[in-house]
N, C-alpha and C positions, 0 to 999 in steps of 0.2 A: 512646553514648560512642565517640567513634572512638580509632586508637588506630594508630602508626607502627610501621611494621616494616621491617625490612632489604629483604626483593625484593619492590621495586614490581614493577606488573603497567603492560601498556599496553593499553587498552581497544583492539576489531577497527576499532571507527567512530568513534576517535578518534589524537591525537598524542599528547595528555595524558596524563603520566603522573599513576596514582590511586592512592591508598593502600590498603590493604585496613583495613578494618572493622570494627571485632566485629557479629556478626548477634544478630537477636534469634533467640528460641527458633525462633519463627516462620520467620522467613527460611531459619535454619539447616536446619529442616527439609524446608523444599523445596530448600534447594542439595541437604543428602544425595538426593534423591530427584531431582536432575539430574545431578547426580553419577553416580550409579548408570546413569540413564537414556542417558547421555552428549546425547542434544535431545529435545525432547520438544513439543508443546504442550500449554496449560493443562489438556485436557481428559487427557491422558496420566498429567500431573502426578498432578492428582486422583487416577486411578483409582492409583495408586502411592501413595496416602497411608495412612491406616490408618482406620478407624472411629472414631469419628463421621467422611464426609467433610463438608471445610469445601464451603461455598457457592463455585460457580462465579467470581463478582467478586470473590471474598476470596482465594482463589488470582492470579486475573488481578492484582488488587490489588498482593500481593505481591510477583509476579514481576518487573512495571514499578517498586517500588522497588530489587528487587536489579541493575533492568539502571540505573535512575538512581547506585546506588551505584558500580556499573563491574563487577558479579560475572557479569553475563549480559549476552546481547547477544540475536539475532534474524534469522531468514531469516523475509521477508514472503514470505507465498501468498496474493494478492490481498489479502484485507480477515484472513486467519488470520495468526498467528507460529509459528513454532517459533522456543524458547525452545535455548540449548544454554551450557554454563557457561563464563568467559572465565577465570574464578581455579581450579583445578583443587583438588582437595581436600589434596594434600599441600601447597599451596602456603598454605593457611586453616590446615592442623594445625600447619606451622611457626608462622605468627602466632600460634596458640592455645597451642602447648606456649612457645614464650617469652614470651608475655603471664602465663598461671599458674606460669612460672620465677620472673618479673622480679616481681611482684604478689602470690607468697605466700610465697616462699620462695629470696627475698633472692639470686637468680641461682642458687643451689644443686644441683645435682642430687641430691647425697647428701642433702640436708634433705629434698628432694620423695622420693627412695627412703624415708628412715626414716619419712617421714610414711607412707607406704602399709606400710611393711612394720609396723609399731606399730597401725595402723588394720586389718590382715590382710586387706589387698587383694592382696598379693603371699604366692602359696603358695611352699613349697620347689623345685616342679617351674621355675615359673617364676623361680626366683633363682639356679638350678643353670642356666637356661638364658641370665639375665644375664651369670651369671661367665664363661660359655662365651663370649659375643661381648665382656666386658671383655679378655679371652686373647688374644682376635682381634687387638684393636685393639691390642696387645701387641706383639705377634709383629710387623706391619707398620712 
Protein backbone atom coordinates (compact mmCIF):
# COMPACT_ATOMS: atom_id res chain seq x y z
CA UNK A 1 0.00 0.00 0.00
CA UNK A 2 1.77 3.04 -0.68
CA UNK A 3 1.01 5.93 0.91
CA UNK A 4 1.95 10.19 0.34
CA UNK A 5 3.55 12.29 2.65
CA UNK A 6 4.85 15.80 3.04
CA UNK A 7 8.95 15.56 2.63
CA UNK A 8 9.74 13.82 -0.53
CA UNK A 9 13.02 12.33 -0.62
CA UNK A 10 15.40 12.56 -3.95
CA UNK A 11 16.99 9.33 -4.69
CA UNK A 12 21.52 9.64 -4.88
CA UNK A 13 21.16 7.93 -8.73
CA UNK A 14 18.31 9.57 -9.59
CA UNK A 15 16.41 13.21 -10.30
CA UNK A 16 13.11 11.81 -9.52
CA UNK A 17 11.54 12.64 -6.83
CA UNK A 18 9.95 9.40 -4.81
CA UNK A 19 7.44 9.11 -2.27
CA UNK A 20 8.20 7.24 0.67
CA UNK A 21 6.33 4.03 1.48
CA UNK A 22 4.97 2.15 3.98
CA UNK A 23 7.55 -0.99 4.45
CA UNK A 24 6.54 -4.36 5.02
CA UNK A 25 7.56 -5.98 8.40
CA UNK A 26 10.17 -7.30 6.41
CA UNK A 27 11.75 -4.33 4.84
CA UNK A 28 11.30 -2.49 7.91
CA UNK A 29 13.39 -4.61 9.60
CA UNK A 30 16.29 -4.35 7.60
CA UNK A 31 15.98 -0.49 7.14
CA UNK A 32 16.26 -0.58 11.22
CA UNK A 33 19.24 -2.58 10.87
CA UNK A 34 20.78 -0.05 8.22
CA UNK A 35 19.64 2.37 10.01
CA UNK A 36 21.64 1.40 12.91
CA UNK A 37 24.52 0.11 10.56
CA UNK A 38 24.63 3.49 8.83
CA UNK A 39 26.13 0.93 5.17
CA UNK A 40 26.50 -2.20 5.34
CA UNK A 41 26.66 -5.30 3.00
CA UNK A 42 24.09 -8.02 2.80
CA UNK A 43 26.29 -10.20 4.70
CA UNK A 44 26.65 -7.47 7.57
CA UNK A 45 22.94 -7.02 7.46
CA UNK A 46 22.50 -10.63 8.31
CA UNK A 47 24.84 -10.91 11.00
CA UNK A 48 22.83 -7.78 12.51
CA UNK A 49 19.46 -9.68 12.37
CA UNK A 50 18.30 -11.67 15.27
CA UNK A 51 17.73 -15.65 15.30
CA UNK A 52 16.49 -17.53 13.17
CA UNK A 53 18.83 -15.72 10.50
CA UNK A 54 16.89 -15.35 7.13
CA UNK A 55 18.78 -17.07 4.04
CA UNK A 56 21.43 -15.10 2.35
CA UNK A 57 19.15 -14.26 -1.13
CA UNK A 58 16.26 -13.51 1.03
CA UNK A 59 18.14 -10.54 2.57
CA UNK A 60 19.83 -9.85 -0.93
CA UNK A 61 16.22 -10.17 -2.06
CA UNK A 62 15.05 -7.59 0.18
CA UNK A 63 17.45 -5.04 0.03
CA UNK A 64 17.06 -4.75 -4.12
CA UNK A 65 13.44 -4.06 -3.38
CA UNK A 66 14.08 -1.31 -0.79
CA UNK A 67 16.80 0.34 -3.24
CA UNK A 68 13.90 -0.33 -6.25
CA UNK A 69 11.43 1.49 -3.76
CA UNK A 70 14.05 4.52 -3.43
CA UNK A 71 14.99 3.75 0.45
CA UNK A 72 18.61 2.55 -0.32
CA UNK A 73 20.98 3.05 -2.73
CA UNK A 74 24.67 1.22 -3.38
CA UNK A 75 28.59 1.58 -3.64
CA UNK A 76 29.67 -1.22 -6.13
CA UNK A 77 33.07 -3.16 -5.03
CA UNK A 78 33.61 -5.04 -8.17
CA UNK A 79 30.72 -7.77 -8.36
CA UNK A 80 29.93 -6.86 -4.11
CA UNK A 81 27.42 -3.65 -2.81
CA UNK A 82 27.31 -1.97 0.09
CA UNK A 83 24.04 -1.19 0.76
CA UNK A 84 23.70 2.35 3.03
CA UNK A 85 19.94 4.05 3.57
CA UNK A 86 18.95 7.18 1.33
CA UNK A 87 15.43 7.85 3.70
CA UNK A 88 17.01 8.18 7.07
CA UNK A 89 14.88 7.06 9.98
CA UNK A 90 13.33 10.23 11.25
CA UNK A 91 12.35 10.82 8.04
CA UNK A 92 10.02 7.04 7.76
CA UNK A 93 8.91 7.86 11.58
CA UNK A 94 7.38 11.35 10.36
CA UNK A 95 5.67 9.22 7.56
CA UNK A 96 4.63 6.54 10.18
CA UNK A 97 3.48 8.88 13.22
CA UNK A 98 1.15 11.00 10.47
CA UNK A 99 -0.09 8.00 8.62
CA UNK A 100 -1.31 6.33 12.46
CA UNK A 101 -2.40 10.27 13.07
CA UNK A 102 -4.44 10.63 9.89
CA UNK A 103 -5.58 6.56 9.83
CA UNK A 104 -6.70 6.14 13.58
CA UNK A 105 -7.23 8.95 15.16
CA UNK A 106 -8.80 11.47 12.98
CA UNK A 107 -5.59 13.85 12.81
CA UNK A 108 -5.87 14.07 16.79
CA UNK A 109 -3.05 14.08 19.01
CA UNK A 110 -5.12 14.24 22.18
CA UNK A 111 -7.32 11.01 20.85
CA UNK A 112 -3.77 9.21 20.13
CA UNK A 113 -2.65 10.48 23.98
CA UNK A 114 -5.92 9.24 25.64
CA UNK A 115 -5.87 6.10 23.54
CA UNK A 116 -2.42 5.16 25.12
CA UNK A 117 -3.03 6.76 28.38
CA UNK A 118 -6.64 4.37 28.83
CA UNK A 119 -4.57 1.44 27.20
CA UNK A 120 -1.67 2.17 30.20
CA UNK A 121 1.10 2.60 27.81
CA UNK A 122 1.79 5.89 29.13
CA UNK A 123 3.05 5.84 32.98
CA UNK A 124 3.00 9.00 35.18
CA UNK A 125 6.72 9.28 34.87
CA UNK A 126 6.30 9.67 31.39
CA UNK A 127 3.20 12.16 31.43
CA UNK A 128 5.04 14.44 33.89
CA UNK A 129 7.62 14.38 31.30
CA UNK A 130 5.06 15.29 28.49
CA UNK A 131 3.77 18.26 30.32
CA UNK A 132 7.24 19.43 30.88
CA UNK A 133 7.92 19.76 26.98
CA UNK A 134 3.98 20.97 26.52
CA UNK A 135 5.49 24.05 29.01
CA UNK A 136 8.30 24.30 26.62
CA UNK A 137 6.41 24.80 23.68
CA UNK A 138 4.73 27.33 25.82
CA UNK A 139 7.02 29.46 27.05
CA UNK A 140 8.54 29.84 23.17
Amino acid sequence: MSANVKGLITPNRSTQIMEIRELTRAEEQIMQVLWQLKKGFVKEVIDALPEPKPAYNTVSTFVRILEAKGFVDHTAFGKSHEYFPVISKEQYQNFAADKLLSGYFDNSVKHMFSFFVKKEKIDLKEADEIMKLIGQLKDK
